[in-house]
N, C-alpha and C positions, 0 to 999 in steps of 0.2 A: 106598662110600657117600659119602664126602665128594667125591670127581670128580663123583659126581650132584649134588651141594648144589652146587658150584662152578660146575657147567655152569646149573641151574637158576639160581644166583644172578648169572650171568653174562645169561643170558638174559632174566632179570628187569631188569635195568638196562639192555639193548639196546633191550627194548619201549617201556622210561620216556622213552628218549631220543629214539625214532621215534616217541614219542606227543606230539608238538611242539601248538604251539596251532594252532586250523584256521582256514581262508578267513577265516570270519565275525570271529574274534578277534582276526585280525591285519588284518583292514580297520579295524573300530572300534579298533583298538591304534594304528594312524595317522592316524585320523581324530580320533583323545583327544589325541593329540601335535601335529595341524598346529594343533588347537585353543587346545592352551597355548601354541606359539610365535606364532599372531595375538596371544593375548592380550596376552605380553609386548612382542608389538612394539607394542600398542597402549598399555601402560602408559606404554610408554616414550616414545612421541609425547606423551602428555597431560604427562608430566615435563619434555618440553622446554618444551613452547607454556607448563607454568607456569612454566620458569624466563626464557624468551623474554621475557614477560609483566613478571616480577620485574625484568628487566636494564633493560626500557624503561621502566619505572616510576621506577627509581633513577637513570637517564641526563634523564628530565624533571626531576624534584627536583633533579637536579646543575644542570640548565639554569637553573632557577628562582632557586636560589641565588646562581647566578653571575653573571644576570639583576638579581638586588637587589642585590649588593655591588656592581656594575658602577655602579648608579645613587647606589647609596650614598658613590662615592667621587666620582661625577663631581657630587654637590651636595656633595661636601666639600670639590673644588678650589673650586666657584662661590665655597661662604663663605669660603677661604684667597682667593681673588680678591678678593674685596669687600674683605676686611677689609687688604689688601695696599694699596687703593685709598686 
């Protein structure tokens, strides 16, 4: 009795493992998957262009700044000039 139980339950997990997912399940199973990998490659473009975005934003501000202290010091020589005068 138990070589029958053994055989049948040997045979019961062969069918499990030859009853694999079909056609249909493994197309839409790659078609879910090429789905998520667009997405994240598309998350991940909109992450740069916002950090692209953020870099050039802080590189103008840097300009600006640098742009006023630049002028700030060159009327600071004029009045060290004048008052030199």
């Amino acid at each position: 009795m138990k070589k029958l139980l053994t055989m049948l339950m040997v045979a019961g997990i062969f069918s499990l493992v030859a009853c694999g997912p079909s056609e249909e399940e493994k197309a839409a199973a790659e078609a879910e998957a090429a789905a998520a990998v667009n997405e994240l490659f598309d998350s991940m473009e909109e992450a740069i262009e916002e950090e692209t975005a953020e870099v050039e934003a802080t590189e103008e501000a840097t300009e600006e700044v640098v742009a006023e202290e630049a002028t700030e010091e060159a009327a600071a020589e004029e009045t060290h000039e004048e008052e030199a005068h």
